[in-house]
N, C-alpha and C positions, 0 to 999 in steps of 0.2 A: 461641320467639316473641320473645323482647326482642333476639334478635341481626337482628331484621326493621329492612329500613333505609325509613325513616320521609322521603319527599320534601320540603325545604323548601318549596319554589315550585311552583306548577304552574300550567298554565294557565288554571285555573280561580279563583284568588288573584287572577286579573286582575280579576275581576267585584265578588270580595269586597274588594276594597282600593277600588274604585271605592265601594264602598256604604257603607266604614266612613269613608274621607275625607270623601264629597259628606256625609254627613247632619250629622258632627260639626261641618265647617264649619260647615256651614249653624248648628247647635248657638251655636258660637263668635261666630258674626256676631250672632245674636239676643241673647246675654249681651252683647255691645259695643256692639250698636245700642241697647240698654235702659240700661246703666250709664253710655256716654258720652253717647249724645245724648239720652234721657229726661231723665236725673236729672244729665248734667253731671257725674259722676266723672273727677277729673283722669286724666291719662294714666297719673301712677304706680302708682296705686290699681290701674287697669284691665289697664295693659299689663306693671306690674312686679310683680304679686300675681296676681290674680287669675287671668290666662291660663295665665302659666307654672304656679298650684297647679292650676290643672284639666288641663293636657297631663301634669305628671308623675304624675297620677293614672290618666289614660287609659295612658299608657307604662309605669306597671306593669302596668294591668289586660290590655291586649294581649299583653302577654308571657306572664304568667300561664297566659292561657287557652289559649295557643299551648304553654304547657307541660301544662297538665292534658289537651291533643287527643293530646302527644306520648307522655305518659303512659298514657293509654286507647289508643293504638296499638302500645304496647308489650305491653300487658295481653292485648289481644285478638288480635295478631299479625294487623295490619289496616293497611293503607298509604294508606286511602280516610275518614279520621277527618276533621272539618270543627269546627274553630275556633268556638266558641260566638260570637256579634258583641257588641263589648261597644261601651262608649260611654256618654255624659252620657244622662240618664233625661229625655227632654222633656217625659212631663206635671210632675215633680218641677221643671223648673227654671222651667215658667212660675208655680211655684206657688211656690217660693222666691223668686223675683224680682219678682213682683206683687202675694202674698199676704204674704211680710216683710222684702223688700226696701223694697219702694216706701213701703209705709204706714212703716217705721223711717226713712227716711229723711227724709220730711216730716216727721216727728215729733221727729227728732232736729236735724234741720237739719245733720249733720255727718257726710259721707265717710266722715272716718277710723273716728268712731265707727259707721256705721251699718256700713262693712265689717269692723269685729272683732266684730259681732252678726252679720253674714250669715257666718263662716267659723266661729262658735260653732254654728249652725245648722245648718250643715254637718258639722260634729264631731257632733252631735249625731244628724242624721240619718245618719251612717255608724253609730254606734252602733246605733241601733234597726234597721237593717238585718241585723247583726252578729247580734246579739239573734234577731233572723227566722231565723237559722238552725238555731235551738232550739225554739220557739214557732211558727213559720208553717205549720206542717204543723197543728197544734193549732189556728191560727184558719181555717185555710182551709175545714178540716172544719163549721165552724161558723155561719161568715158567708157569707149566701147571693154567689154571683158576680153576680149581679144588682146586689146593692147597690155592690160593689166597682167592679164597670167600671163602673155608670151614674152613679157619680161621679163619677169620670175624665174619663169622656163631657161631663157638663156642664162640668167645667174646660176640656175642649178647648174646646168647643162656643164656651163664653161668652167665654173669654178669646184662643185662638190663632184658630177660625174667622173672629168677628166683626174683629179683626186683620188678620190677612190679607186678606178681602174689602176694606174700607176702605183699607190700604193698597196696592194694586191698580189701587182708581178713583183714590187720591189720583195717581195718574203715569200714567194709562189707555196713554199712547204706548207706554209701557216695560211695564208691568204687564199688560194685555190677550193680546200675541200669548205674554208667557212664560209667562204662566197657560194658554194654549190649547194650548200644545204641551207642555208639565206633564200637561196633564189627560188629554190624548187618551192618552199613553203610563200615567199611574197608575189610571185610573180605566174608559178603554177598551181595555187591551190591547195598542194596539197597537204596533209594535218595525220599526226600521230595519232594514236587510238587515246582515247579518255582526251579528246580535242588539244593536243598539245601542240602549241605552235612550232614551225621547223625556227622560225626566227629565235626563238627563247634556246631552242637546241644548240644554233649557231652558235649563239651570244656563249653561254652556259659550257657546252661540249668545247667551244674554243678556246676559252682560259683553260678547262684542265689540259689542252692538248697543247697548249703555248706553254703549259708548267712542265706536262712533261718534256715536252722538248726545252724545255731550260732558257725561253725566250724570253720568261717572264719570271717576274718576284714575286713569294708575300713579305709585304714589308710594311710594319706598325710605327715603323719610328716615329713618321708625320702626323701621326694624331696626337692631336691636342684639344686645347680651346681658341677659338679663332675666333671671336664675339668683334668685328670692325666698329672703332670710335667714329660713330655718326658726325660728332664735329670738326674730325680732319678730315674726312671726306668731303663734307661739305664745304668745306673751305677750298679742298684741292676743285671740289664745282665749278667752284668760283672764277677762280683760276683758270679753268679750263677750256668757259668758254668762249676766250677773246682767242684762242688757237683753235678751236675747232670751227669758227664762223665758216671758212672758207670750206667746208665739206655739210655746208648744210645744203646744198644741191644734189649729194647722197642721202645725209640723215631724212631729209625732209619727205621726197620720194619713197623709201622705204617702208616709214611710216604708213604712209598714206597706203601702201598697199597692204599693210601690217594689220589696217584697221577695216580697210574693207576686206581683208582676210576674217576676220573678224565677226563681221556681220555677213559673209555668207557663211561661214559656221555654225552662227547662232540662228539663221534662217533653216539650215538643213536638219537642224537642232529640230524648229518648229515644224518643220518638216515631218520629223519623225515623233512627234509628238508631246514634244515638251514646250510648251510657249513659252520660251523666258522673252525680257527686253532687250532687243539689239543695242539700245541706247545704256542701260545698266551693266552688259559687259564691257563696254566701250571704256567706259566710266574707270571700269574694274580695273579692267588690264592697263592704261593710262595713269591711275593713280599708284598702281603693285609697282609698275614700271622705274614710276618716280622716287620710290621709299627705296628700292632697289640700288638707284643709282646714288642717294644719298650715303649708301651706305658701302660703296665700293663697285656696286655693277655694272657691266658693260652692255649687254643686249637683253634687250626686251621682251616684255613677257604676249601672250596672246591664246586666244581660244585655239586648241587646234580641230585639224579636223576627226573625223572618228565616232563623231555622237551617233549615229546609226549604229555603228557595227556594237557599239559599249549598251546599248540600249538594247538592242537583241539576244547579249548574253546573257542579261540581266544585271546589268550593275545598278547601282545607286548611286546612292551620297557618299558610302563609307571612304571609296576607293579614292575621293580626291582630297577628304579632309585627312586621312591616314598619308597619304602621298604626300601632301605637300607638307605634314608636320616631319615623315621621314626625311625627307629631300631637305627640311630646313636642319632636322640634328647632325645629318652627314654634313653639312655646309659648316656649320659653324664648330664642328669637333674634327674636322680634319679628315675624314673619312674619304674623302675626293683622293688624296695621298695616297692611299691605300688601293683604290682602283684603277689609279691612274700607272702604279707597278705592276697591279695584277691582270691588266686587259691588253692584251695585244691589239698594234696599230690595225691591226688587218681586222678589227670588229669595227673601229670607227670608219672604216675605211669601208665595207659590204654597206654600214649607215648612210654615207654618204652617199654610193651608188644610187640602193636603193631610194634615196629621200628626192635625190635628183631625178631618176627615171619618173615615178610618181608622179614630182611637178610639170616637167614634159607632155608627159601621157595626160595629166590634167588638163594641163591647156584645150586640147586639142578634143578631149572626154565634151568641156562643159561648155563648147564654143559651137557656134552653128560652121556645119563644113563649107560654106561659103566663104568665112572671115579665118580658113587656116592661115591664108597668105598673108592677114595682119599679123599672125602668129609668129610667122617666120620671120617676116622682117622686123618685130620687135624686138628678137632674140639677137639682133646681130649686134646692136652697139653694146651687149655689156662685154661681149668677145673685145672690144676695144680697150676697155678697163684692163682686161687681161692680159693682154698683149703689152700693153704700156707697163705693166710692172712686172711683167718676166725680162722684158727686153731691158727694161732701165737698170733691174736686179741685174742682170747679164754683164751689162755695159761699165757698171758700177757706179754707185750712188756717192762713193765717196772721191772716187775719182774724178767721174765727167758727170757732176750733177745736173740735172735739168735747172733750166731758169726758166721767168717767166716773159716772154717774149714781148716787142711792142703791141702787140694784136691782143693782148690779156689770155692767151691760151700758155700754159705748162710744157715745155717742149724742149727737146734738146735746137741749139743754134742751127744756121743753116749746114754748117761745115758736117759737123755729126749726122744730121737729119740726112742728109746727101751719102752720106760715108754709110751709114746702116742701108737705103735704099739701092744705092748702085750695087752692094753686096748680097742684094736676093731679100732683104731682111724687108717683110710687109710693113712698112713704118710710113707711106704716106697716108694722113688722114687719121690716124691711129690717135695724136697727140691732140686732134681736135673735135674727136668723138668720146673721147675719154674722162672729160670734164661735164658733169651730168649726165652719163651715158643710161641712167635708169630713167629721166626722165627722156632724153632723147627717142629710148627705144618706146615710151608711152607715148612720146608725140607723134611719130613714126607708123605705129601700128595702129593710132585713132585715124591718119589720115587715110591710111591705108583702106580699114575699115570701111570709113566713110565714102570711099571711093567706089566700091564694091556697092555698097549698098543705093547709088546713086546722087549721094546729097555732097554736091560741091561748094554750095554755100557751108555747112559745115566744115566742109576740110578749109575752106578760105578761114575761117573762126578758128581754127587751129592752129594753123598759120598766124597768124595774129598772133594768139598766145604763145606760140615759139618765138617770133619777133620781140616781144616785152621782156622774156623771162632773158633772150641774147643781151637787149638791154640791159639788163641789170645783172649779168654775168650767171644766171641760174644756170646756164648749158655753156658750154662751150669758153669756159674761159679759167682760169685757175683760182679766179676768188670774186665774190661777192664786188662790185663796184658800175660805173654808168657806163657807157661802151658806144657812145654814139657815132662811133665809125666804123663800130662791127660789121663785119662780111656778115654773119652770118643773120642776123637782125635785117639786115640787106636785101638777102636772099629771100628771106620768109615773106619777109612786105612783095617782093616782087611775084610768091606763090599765091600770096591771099589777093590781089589784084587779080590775078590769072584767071583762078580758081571762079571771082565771082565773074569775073565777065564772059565764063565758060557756063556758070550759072546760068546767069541773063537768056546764054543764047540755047539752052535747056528747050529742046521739042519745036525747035524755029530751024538755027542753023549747026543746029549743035546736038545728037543724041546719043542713044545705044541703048539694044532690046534689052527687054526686061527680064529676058532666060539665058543671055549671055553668061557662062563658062567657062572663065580662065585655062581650067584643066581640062 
């Protein structure tokens, strides 16, 4: 079997280099349209760290997997093996970039400094990915999938949907017809002759039709060489992460979904007949993750999903070793410069739609119709995240900053908090779902779960672990520290009490039928 000769290229590489270029793009553009035009990050910042540390992340991670495909086609003396798809993880990066990105940055007021806390974050979050390939088997058993995607779900939902829509109508000329021919191809089916995708059409048809209409530039200036010195990075690391502690209640969360994103990937993977190790991509994407962030990156890298459909058309190895060596010479030559004047908002913008609807519709795809209502209710507290940095954008950050209140929660004082609510403005509770609201909506939606399913001794165990993490300020509080007069640590202890002595009295004085119904 190992003397089996293993094809680089084939013709079906063609389809898969299509899928891993258009989406990462797309990835790239959305980190440049947030870094430079949101928040105004100079160009070095952006174009001389940042890009080049997430291309040479992706350019190991493609090589990698084109090795672990060549490896399993060695193993199994098989010529028809398919490249796991790897790539920047986009619920992770709008959560890095909105959830501790944005808010460090008003906070800090400083580029330099908010970027060696967003590449500590990134170090960090390769870590706990790293770590997932020890443990994720351990939590996945544990934690309902309900809770897990229908958090996701509300991050898409609130943050990349509501995005995308808005910016769409913002340029209706440009945005409208590339959204309709997006959708018709992702969401109806349908496909050009010689199988061409309407997406590719989108993407492609809508830079010429932004150049004619003169909405768009070609412009080479920005290429260059952009090779980022690994030992100012690392140094900025360093640095970085005594400021980022207090949002390891997001980073941390993230991950953890990052990686068991991961390993159901790599399962649907073995699914469709490629047996790679869940435990070896884990590995993968944790370690790319890390060299990434040494060298300027900010989000992290992950299997996505797709190995079915890239297996079906026949792809291989070629399309992720050719991918990610591409995606590394655009990075580090400046080439990101160059797409980032030539793509209209209105392409990453149909992206985010679409990437969002997906996650939604996933949730709800891969969950037993029983556990939607865990779905639902885990979706609501990242709407809180949301809320608290439109409203505080709104209010001004520079004017009426938030402080951090006696109770350890992030909040505007009582006088404001009053003044936004008597004004119609949804702001009670907002300030205190907002702080770990990824892990909130998981704990949320496992109770929920649990609840459905009959096991209240479990959601009591839940309760508990919400109680410890109030403790030590993981949920609900503005930074990492002991909180032994928390409400909300209060509260929980008083649910897991409840919860088991509703247990106890389980088929005595206490039940409900087993075909019971919500809807």
């Amino acid at each position: 079997m190992n003397k089996i000769k293993i094809p680089f290229f084939t013709k079906g590489d063609i389809g898969g280099l299509t899928y891993i270029l258009t989406n990462n793009i797309v990835n790239y553009l959305i980190v440049i349209a947030t870094l430079s035009g949101v928040l105004a990050w100079p160009d070095e910042i952006v174009y001389g760290r940042v890009i080049p540390g997430m291309s040479i992340g992706l350019l190991l991670s493609g090589l990698y997997y084109a090795y672990m495909a060549h490896k399993l086609g060695k193993k199994e003396g098989r010529t028809d093996v398919t490249a796991l798809p790897s790539g920047v993880s986009t619920p992770a990066m709008f959560v890095i970039l909105y959830g501790v990105i944005m808010p460090l940055h008003y906070a800090l007021g400083d580029p330099e400094l908010t970027w060696s806390a967003a590449v500590a974050a990134c170090f960090i979050g390769g870590l706990v990915e790293f770590i997932g390939g020890f443990i994720g088997p351990w939590m996945k058993k544990r934690i309902p999938r309900a809770a897990l995607l229908g958090t996701v779900a509300g991050i898409g939902f609130i943050w990349m949907a509501t995005q995308g829509v808005f910016d769409v109508f913002s340029d209706p000329v440009i945005g409208l017809p590339i959204l309709l021919v997006a959708m018709v191809g992702v969401f109806g089916g349908y496909i050009f002759k010689k199988k061409f995708p309407p997406l590719v059409i989108a993407i492609v048809g809508g830079i010429i039709y932004a150049l004619l209409l003169g909405r768009t530039e070609v412009d080479f200036s920005g290429i260059g060489f952009y090779f980022p010195n690994p030992v100012n990075s690392i140094q900025s690391l360093i640095n970085g992460f005594a400021i980022v502690l207090p949002y390891l209640t997001i980073i941390i969360p993230i991950e953890i979904y990052n990686f068991i994103e991961t390993m159901d990937n790599v399962e649907a993977a073995n699914a469709a007949g490629d047996n790679y190790s869940i435990r070896e991509a884990q590995f993968a994407d944790g370690i790319c993750t890390m060299i990434a962030a040494t060298f300027g990156g900010v989000v992290p890298n992950t299997v996505w999903l797709g190995h079915a459909g890239l297996k079906k058309s026949g792809a291989g190895i070629g399309y992720s070793c050719i991918g990610g060596i591409l995606l590394g010479i655009a990075g580090i030559f400046g080439l990101f410069t160059f797409f980032s004047k030539l793509v209209p908002p209105a392409i990453a913008a149909v992206t985010y739609l679409w990437c969002a609807v997906v996650m939604v519709s996933q949730a709800f795809k891969d969950c037993k119709a029983k556990h939607y209502a865990a779905i639902g209710v885990a979706m609501i507290p990242p709407v809180a995240d949301y809320l608290f940095t439109q409203i505080t954008g709104a209010v001004g950050y520079a004017d009426v900053w938030t402080e951090v209140l006696p109770s350890g929660i992030e909040g505007y004082g009582t006088e404001v908090s009053q003044y936004l609510i008597d004004h119609g403005v949804m702001w009670r509770g907002v300030a205190e779902v907002k702080p770990g609201a990824i892990i909130i909506g998981i704990i949320l939606g496992t109770i929920t779960a649990f609840i459905i399913d009959k096991r209240l001794d479990k959601v009591a165990i839940t309760a508990l672990i919400a109680a410890v993490l109030s403790l030590f300020g993981f949920i609900h509080s503005a930074s990492l520290g002991v909180y032994p007069k928390s409400q909300f640590m209060i509260g929980y202890l008083i649910v897991a009490v409840l919860c088991y002595i509703l247990h106890l009295g389980h088929g005595k004085w206490f039940d409900a039928p087993d075909d019971y119904e919500y809807v």
